[in-house]
Residue frames as qw, qx, qy, qz and C-alpha x, y, z in Angstrom:
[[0.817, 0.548, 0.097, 0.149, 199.98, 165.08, 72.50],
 [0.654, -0.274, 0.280, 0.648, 203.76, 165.36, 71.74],
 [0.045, -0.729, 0.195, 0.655, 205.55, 167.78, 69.41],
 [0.073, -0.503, 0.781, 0.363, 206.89, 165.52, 67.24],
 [0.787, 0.257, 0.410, -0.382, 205.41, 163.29, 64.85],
 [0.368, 0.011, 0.754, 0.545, 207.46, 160.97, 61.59],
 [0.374, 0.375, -0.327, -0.783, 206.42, 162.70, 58.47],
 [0.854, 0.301, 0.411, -0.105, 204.14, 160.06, 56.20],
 [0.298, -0.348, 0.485, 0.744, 206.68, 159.27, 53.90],
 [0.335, 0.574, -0.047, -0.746, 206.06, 160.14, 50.52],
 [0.177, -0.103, 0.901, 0.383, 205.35, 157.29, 48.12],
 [0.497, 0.203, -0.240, -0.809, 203.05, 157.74, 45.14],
 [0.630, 0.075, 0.626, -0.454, 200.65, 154.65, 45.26],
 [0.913, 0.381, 0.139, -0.030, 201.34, 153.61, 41.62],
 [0.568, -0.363, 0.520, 0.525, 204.55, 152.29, 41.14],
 [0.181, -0.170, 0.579, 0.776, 205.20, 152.49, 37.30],
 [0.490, 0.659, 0.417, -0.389, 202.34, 154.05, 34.47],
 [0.265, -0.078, 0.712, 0.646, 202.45, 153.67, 31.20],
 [0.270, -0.323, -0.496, -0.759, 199.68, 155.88, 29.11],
 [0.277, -0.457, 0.256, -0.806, 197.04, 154.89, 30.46],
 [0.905, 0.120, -0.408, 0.006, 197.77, 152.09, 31.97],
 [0.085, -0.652, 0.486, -0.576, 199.12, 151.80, 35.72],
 [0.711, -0.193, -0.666, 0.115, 200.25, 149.34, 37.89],
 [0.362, -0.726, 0.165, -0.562, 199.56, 150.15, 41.41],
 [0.057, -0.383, 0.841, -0.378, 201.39, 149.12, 44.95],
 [0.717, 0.094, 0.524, -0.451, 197.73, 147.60, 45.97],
 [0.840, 0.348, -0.320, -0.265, 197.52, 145.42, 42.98],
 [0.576, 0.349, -0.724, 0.149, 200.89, 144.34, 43.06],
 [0.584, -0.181, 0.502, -0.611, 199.78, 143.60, 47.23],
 [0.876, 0.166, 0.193, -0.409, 197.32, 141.13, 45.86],
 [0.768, 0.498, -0.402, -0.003, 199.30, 139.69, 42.92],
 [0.234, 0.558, -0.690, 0.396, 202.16, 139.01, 45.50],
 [0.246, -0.227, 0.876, -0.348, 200.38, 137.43, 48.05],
 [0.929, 0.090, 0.264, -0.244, 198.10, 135.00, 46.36],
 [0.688, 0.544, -0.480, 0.007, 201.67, 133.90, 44.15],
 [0.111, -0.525, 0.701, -0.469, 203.25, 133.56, 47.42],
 [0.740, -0.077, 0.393, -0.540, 200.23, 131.83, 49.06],
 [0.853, 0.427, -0.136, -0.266, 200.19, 129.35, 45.88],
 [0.501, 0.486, -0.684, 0.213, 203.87, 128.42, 45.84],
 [0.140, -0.372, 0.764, -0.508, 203.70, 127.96, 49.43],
 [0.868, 0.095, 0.165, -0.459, 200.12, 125.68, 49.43],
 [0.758, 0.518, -0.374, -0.134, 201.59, 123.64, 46.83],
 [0.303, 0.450, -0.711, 0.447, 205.08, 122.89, 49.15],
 [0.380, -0.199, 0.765, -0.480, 202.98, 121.70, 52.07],
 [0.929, 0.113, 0.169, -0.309, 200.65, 119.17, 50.25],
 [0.561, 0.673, -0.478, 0.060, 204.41, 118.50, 48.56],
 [0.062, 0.543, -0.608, 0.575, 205.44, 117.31, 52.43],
 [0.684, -0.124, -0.706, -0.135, 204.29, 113.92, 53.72],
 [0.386, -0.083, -0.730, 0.558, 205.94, 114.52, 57.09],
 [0.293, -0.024, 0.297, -0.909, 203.48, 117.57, 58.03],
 [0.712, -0.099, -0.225, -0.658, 200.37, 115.02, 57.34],
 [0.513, -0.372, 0.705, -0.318, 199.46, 112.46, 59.95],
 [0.887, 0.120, 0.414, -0.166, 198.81, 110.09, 57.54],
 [0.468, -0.326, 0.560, 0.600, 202.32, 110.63, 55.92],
 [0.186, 0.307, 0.480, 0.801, 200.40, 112.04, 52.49],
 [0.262, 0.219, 0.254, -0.905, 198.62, 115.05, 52.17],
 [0.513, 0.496, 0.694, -0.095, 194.76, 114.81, 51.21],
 [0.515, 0.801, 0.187, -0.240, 195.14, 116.73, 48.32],
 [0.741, 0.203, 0.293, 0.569, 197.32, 117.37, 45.41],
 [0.232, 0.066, 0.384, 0.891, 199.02, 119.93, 42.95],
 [0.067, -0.300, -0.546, -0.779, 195.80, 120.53, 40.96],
 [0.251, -0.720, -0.647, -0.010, 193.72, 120.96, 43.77],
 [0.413, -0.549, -0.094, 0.721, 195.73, 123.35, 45.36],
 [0.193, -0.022, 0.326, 0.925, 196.02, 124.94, 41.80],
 [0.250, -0.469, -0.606, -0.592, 192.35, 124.91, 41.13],
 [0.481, -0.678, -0.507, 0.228, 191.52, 126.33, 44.67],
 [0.241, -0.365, -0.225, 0.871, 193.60, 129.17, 44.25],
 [0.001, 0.435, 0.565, 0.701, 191.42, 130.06, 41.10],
 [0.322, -0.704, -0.563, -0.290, 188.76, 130.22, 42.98],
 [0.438, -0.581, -0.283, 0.626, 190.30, 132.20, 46.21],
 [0.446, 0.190, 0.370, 0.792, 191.43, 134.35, 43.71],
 [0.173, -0.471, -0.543, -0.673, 187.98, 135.06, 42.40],
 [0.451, -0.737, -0.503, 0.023, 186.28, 135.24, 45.57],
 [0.463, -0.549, -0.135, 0.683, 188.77, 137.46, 47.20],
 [0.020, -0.005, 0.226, 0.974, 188.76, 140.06, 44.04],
 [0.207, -0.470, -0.537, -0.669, 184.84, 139.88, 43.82],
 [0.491, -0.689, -0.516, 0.135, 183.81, 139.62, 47.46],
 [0.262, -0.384, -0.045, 0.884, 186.36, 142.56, 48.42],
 [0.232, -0.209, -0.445, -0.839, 184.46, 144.62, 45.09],
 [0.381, -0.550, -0.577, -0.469, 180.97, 143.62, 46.62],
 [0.454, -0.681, -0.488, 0.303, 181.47, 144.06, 50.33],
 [0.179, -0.136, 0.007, 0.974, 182.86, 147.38, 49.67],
 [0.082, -0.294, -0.476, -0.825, 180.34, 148.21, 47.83],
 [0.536, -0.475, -0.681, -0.153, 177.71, 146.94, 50.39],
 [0.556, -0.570, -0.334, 0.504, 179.43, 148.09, 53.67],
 [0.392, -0.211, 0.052, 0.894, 180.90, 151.41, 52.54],
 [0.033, 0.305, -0.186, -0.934, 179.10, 153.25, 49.96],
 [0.315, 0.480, 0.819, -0.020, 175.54, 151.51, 48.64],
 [0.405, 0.831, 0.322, -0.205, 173.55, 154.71, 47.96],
 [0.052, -0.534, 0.635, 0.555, 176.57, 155.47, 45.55],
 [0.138, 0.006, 0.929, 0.342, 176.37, 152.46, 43.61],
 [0.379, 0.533, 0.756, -0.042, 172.80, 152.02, 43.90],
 [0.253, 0.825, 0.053, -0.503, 172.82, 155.98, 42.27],
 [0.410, 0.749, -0.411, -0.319, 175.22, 154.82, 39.78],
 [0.995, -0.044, 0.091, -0.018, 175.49, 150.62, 39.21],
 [0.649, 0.726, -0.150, 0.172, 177.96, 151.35, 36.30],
 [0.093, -0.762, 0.525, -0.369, 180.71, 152.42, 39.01],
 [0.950, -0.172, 0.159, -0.205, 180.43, 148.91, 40.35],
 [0.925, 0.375, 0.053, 0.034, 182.78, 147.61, 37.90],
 [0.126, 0.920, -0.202, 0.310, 185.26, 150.62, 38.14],
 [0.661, -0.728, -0.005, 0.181, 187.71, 148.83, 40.57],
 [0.651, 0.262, -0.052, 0.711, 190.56, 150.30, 39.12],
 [0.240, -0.719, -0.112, -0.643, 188.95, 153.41, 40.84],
 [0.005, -0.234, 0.666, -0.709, 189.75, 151.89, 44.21],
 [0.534, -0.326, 0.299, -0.720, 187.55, 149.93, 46.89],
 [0.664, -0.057, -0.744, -0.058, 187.83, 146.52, 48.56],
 [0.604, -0.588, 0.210, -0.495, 186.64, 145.62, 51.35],
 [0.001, -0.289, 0.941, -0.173, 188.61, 142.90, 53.95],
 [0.637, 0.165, 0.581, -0.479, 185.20, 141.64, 55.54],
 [0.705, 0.498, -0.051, -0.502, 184.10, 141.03, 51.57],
 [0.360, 0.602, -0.712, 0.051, 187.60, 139.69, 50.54],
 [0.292, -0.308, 0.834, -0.353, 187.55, 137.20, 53.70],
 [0.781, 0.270, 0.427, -0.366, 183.85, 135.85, 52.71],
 [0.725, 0.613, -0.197, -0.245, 184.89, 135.20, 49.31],
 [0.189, 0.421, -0.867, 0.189, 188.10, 133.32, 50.09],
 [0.365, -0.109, 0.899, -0.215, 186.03, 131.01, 52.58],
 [0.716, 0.458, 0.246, -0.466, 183.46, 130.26, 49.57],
 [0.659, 0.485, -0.564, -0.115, 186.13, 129.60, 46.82],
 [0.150, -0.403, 0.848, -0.310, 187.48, 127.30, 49.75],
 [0.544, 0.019, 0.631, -0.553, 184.43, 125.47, 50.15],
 [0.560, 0.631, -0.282, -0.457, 183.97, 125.49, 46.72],
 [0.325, 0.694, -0.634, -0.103, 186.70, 123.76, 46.11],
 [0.081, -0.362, 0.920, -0.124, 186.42, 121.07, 48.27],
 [0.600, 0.200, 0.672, -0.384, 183.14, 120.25, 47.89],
 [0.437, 0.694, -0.337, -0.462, 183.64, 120.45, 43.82],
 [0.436, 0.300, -0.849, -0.017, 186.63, 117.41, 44.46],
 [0.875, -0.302, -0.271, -0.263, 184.08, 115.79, 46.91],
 [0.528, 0.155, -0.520, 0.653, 187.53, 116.08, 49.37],
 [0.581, -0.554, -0.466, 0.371, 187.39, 117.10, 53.09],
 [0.150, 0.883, 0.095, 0.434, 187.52, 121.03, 54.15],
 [0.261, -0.961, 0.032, -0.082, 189.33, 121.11, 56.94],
 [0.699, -0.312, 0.227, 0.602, 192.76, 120.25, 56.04],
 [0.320, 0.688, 0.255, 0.600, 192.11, 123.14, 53.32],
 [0.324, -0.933, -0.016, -0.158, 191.48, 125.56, 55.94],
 [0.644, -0.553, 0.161, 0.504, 195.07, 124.32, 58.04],
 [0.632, 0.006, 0.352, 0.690, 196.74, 124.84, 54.94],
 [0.047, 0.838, 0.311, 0.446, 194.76, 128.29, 54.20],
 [0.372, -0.918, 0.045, -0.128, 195.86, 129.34, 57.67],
 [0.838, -0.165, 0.229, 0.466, 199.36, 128.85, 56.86],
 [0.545, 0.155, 0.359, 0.742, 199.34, 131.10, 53.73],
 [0.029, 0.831, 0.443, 0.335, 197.31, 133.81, 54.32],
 [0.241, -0.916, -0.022, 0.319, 198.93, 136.06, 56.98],
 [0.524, -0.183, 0.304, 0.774, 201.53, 136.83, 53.88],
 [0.147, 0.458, 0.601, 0.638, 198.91, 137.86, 51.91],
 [0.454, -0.731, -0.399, 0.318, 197.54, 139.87, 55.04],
 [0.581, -0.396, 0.151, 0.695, 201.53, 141.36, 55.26],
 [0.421, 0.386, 0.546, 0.613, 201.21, 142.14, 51.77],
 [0.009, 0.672, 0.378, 0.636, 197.91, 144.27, 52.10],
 [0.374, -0.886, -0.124, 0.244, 198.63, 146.27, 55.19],
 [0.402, -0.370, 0.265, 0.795, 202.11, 147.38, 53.68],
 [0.157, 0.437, 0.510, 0.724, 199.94, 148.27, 50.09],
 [0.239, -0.847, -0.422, -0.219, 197.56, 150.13, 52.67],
 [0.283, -0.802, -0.035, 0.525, 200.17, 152.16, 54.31],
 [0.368, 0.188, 0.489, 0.769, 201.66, 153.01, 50.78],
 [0.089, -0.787, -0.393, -0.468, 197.96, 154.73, 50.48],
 [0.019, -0.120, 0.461, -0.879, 198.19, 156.25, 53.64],
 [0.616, -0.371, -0.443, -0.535, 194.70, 154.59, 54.31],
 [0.734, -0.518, -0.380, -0.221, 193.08, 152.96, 57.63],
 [0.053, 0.527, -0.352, 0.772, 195.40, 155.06, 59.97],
 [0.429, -0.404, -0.799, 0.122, 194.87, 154.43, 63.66],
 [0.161, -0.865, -0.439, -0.183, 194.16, 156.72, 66.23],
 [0.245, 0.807, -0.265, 0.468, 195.91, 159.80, 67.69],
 [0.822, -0.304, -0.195, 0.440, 198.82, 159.05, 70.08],
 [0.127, -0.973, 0.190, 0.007, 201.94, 160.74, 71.31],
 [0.844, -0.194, 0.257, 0.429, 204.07, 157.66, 71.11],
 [0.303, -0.625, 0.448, 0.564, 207.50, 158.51, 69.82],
 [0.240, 0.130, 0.781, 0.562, 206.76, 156.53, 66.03],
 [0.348, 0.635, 0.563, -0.400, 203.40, 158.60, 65.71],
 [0.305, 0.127, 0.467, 0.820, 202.95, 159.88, 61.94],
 [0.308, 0.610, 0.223, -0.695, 200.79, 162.45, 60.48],
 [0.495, 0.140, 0.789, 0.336, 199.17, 160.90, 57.65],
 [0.223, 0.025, -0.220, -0.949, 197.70, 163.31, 54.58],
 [0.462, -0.312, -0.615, -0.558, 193.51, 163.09, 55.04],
 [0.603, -0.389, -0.694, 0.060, 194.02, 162.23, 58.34],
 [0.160, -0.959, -0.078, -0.222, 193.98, 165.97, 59.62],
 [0.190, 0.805, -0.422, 0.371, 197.09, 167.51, 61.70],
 [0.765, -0.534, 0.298, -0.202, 197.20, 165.00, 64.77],
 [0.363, 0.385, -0.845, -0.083, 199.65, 161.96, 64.43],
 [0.863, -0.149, 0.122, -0.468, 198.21, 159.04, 64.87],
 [0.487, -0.525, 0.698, 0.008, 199.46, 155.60, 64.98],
 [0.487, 0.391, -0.432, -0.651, 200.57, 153.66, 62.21],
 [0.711, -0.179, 0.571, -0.369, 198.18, 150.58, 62.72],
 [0.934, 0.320, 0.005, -0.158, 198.72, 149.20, 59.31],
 [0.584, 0.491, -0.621, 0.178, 202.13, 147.96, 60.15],
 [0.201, -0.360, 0.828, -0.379, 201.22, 146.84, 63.17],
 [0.839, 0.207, 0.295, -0.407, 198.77, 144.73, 61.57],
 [0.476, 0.646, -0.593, -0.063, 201.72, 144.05, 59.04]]
């Protein structure tokens, strides 16, 4: 191991609070990349030339009524697969805490299922075809990706492992080593 290690900077994980009432970097994450995602969905069914049949198969209102559902599926699957993968005999000791996600826990694995379900959803809802959703899902999602790996080094969460490289940080929780910061190379 090296000497030397980049302090974690210091950034408080809710940006502005009012009573009690607080808007946090990881929210605004989310909120930022499913607006992003949305404007940007919208601009490629908006674009004849990217569809081999010079129009896209969908419209506006699908696009608008598909992010609903991503939406939902990504804030409830992330809430349930946490809840499942991480910490069960919690919950199951105390349901109530379920609900709590202002308290913190999503889960990607949960967050991923629920995005391909409001997807499916969606197309099989407008009786329309799923895999030009998907192209146009894998178009807008690694912003929304970008988003939550910069809202997850803000926490100072999923840290990689200990290194010597020259950018190694020492992250608080993650004991005295420096380790590497993997959520911005997932960024």
């Amino acid at each position: 191991m090296g000497f030397f290690a980049i302090p974690f900077p210091v950034i408080d994980p809710v940006l502005v609070e009012v009573g009690p009432f607080a808007i946090r970097w990881y929210a605004l994450a989310y909120v930022a990349g499913i607006l992003f995602a949305w404007w940007l969905a919208r601009r490629l069914v908006a674009t004849p030339t990217l569809w081999a049949a010079g129009t896209a198969p969908y419209d506006a209102a699908l696009i608008d009524d598909a992010i609903t559902w991503i939406t939902l599926g990504i804030v409830l699957g992330g809430r349930v697969g946490y809840v499942l993968f991480y910490n069960l005999p919690f919950y199951l000791d105390h349901p109530e805490a379920v609900l709590r996600i202002w308290q913190g826990g999503m889960s990607f694995h949960g967050g991923l299922i629920g995005c391909a379900l409001g997807l499916v959803f969606t197309a099989w809802r407008h009786g329309k075809p799923l895999l030009p959703l998907l192209d146009i899902a894998s178009v807008v999602a690694p912003v929304g990706l970008f988003f939550g790996r910069i809202a997850n080094f803000i926490n100072g969460e999923l840290w990689g492992r200990t290194t010597d490289v020259a950018w190694a940080m020492v992250f608080p929780g993650a004991g005295p080593l420096p380790r590497h910061p993997s959520q911005l190379y997932e960024a």
